[in-house]
C-alpha positions as CSV (number, residue, x, y, z in Angstrom):
1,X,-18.9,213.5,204.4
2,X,-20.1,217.6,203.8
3,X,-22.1,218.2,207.0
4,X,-23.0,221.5,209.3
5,X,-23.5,224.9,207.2
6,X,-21.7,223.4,203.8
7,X,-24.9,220.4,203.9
8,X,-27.2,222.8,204.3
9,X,-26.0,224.8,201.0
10,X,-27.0,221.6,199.4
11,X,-30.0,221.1,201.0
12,X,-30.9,224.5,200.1
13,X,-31.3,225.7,203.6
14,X,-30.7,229.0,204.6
15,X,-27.4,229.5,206.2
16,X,-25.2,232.2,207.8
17,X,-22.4,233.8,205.3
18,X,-20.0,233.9,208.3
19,X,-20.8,230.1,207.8
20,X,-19.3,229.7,204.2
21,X,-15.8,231.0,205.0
22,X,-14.8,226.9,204.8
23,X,-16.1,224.0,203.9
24,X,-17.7,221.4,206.4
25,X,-16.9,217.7,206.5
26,X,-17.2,215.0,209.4
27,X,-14.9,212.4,209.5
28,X,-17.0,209.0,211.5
29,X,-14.3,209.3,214.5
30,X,-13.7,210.3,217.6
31,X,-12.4,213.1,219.1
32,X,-11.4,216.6,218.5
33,X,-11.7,217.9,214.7
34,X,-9.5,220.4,212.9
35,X,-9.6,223.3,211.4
36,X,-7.6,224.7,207.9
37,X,-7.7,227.7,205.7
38,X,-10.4,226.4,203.9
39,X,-11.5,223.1,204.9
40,X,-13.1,222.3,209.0
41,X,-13.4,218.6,209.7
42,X,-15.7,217.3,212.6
43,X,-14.9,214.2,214.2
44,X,-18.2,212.5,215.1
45,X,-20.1,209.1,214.8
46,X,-22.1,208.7,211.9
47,X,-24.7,206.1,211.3
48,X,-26.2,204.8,208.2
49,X,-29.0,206.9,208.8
50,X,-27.3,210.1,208.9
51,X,-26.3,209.6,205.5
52,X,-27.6,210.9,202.2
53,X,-26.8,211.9,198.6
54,X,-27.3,215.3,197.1
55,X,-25.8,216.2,193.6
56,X,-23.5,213.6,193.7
57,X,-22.1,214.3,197.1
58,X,-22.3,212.1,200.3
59,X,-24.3,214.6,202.8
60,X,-25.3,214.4,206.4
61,X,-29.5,214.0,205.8
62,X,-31.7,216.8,206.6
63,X,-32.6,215.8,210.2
64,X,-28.5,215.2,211.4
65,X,-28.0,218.4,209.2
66,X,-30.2,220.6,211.5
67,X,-29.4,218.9,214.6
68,X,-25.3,220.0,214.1
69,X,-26.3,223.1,213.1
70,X,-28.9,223.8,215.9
71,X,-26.1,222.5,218.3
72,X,-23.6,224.8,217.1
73,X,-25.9,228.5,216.4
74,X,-27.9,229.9,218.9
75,X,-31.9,229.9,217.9
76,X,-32.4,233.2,216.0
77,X,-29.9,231.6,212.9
78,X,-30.8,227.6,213.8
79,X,-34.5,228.8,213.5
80,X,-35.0,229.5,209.8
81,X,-32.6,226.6,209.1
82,X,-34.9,223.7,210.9
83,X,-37.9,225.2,209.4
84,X,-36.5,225.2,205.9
85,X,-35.9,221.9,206.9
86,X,-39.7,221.0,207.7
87,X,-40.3,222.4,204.3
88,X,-38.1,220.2,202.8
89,X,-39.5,217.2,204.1
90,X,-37.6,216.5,207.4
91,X,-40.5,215.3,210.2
92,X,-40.3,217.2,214.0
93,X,-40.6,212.9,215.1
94,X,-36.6,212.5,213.3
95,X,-35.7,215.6,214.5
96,X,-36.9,214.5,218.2
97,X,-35.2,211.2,217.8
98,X,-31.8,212.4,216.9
99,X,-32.5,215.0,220.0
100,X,-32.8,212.2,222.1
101,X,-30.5,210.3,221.1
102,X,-27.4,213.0,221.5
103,X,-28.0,214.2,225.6
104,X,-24.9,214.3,225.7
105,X,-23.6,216.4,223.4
106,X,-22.0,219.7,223.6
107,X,-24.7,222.2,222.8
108,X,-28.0,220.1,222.7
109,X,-29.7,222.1,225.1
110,X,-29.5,224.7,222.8
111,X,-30.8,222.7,219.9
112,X,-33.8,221.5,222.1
113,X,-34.9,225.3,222.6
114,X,-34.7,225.6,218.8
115,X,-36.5,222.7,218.3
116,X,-39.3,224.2,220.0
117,X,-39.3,227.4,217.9
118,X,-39.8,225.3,214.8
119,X,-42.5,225.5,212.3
120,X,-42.8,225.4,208.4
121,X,-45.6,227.6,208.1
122,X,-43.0,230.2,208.1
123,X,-42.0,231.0,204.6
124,X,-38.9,233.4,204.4
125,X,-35.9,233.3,206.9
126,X,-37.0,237.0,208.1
127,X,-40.1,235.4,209.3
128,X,-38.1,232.8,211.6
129,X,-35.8,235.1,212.9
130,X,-39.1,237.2,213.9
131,X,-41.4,234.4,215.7
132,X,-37.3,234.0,217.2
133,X,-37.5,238.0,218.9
134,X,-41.0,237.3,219.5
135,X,-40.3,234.4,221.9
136,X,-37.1,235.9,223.4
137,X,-39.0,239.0,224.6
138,X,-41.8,237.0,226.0
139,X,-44.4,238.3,223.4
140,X,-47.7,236.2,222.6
141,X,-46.7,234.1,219.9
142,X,-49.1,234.5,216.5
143,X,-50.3,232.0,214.2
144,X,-48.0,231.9,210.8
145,X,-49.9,232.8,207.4
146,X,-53.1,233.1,209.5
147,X,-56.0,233.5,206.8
148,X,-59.2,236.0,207.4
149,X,-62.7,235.6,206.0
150,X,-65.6,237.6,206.1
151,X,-68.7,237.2,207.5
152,X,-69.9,235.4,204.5
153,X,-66.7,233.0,204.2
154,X,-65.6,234.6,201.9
155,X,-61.6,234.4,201.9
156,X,-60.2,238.1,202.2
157,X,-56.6,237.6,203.0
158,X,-53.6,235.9,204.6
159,X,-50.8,237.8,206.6
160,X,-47.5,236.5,207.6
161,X,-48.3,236.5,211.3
162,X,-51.5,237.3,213.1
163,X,-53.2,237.3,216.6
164,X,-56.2,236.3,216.7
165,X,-57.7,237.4,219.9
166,X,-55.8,241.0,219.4
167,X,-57.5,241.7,215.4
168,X,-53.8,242.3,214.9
169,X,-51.7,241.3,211.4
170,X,-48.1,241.4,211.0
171,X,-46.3,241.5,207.9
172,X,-42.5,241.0,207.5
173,X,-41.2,243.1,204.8
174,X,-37.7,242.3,203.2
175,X,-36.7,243.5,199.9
176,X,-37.5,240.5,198.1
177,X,-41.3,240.6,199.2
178,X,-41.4,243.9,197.4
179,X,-39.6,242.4,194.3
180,X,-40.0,239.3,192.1
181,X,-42.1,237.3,194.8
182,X,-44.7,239.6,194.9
183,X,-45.1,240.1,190.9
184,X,-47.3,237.7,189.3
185,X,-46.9,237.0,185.3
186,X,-47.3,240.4,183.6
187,X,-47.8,242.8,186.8
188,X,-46.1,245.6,187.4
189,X,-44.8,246.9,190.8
190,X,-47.3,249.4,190.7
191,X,-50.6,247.2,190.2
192,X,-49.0,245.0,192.9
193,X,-48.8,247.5,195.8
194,X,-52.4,248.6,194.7
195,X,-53.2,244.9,195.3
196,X,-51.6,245.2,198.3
197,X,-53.0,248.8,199.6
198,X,-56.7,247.1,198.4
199,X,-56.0,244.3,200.3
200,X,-54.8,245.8,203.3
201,X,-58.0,248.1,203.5
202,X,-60.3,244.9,203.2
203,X,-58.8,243.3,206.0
204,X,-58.7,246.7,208.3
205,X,-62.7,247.5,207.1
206,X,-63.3,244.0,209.1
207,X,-62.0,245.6,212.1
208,X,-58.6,244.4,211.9
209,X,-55.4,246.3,212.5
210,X,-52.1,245.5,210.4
211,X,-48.5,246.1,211.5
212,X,-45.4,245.9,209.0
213,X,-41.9,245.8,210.4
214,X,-38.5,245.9,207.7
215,X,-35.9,243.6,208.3
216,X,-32.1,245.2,208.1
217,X,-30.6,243.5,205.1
218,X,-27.2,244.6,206.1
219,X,-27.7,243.7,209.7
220,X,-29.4,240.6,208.6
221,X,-26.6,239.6,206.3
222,X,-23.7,239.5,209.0
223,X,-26.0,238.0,211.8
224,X,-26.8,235.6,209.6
225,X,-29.0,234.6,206.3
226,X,-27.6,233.9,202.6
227,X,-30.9,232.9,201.3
């Protein structure tokens, strides 16, 4: 059965390079697992449940998938993996089940504290691993994509993060914003950051401020995120 980081790939979740150095499988057995050149086999139960197909290949399901891998990574890489997850359709109620159902295993307190970071409204894995800092240093946690209006209703903008009571925006920016995600059909980079720039002085003319932070590809690589 592929499980851990190697069911996420087929998912399509984000996971850690240092992640993809073998292949995951779990074996439904107990006891210790074991660990090759290229292969690392888990010895755990698996129920019916657990079990799904993905491209032809018998895969642990989204919910057991995040639940390994929230066991086995600390929050600031399980983060962006369980909230890929939401996206893809896995519920926080399975997640919570298969939480309670495993007190006993080695690492689920860890995976509860991740589990309480989740939410899908984030929509890269740089802006996971940033509500991730945010809670680890105690800051006020903002409201993903929050959306601004004017005084007429009138829809003005949405920013990766904001706080409300503050008039401050965030924005995450990693190389890819800047590239074909931004770019509608036809636009050029240029037109886009003038979108942007137009955009950003709408928002700041209704008294709000905005604040942009750049994630460290390299740094961002090795701690963690191939996607």
């Amino acid at each position: 059965m592929v499980s851990h980081a190697s069911a996420a790939v087929l998912h399509g979740l984000p996971v850690g390079n240092d992640q993809l150095d073998r292949v995951h499988l779990t074996q439904h057995r107990h006891g210790q697992g074991r660990i090759r050149r290229y292969v690392h086999l888990h010895g755990a139960a698996l129920g019916a449940d657990d079990v799904t197909e993905v491209n032809g290949f018998r895969v642990t399901g989204l919910s057991r998938t995040v639940l390994d891998l929230s066991c086995a990574l600390r929050p600031l890489l399980a983060v962006p993996i369980g909230d890929a997850a939401l996206r893809a359709g896995m519920t926080t109620d399975e997640l919570a089940q298969r939480l309670s159902e495993s007190h006993h295993r080695h690492g689920i307190a860890r995976a509860r504290r991740t589990a309480t970071l989740l939410d899908p409204r984030s929509e890269s894995p740089g802006e996971s691993m940033s509500r991730v800092v945010f809670a680890e240093h105690r800051n006020p946690l903002p409201i993903p994509q929050l959306e601004v209006f004017d005084g007429l209703g009138r829809f003005v903008g949405r920013c990766d993060f904001g706080w409300a009571e503050e008039r401050t925006l965030g924005e995450f920016d990693g190389k890819q914003k800047y590239g074909r995600l931004l770019l509608r059909p036809g636009q050029s980079p240029e037109d886009a950051l003038f979108e942007e720039k137009q955009r950003e002085d709408r928002l700041r003319d209704l008294g709000w401020q905005i604040v942009r932070w750049v994630g460290d590809e390299r740094r961002r690589r090795r701690a963690g995120l191939s996607r």
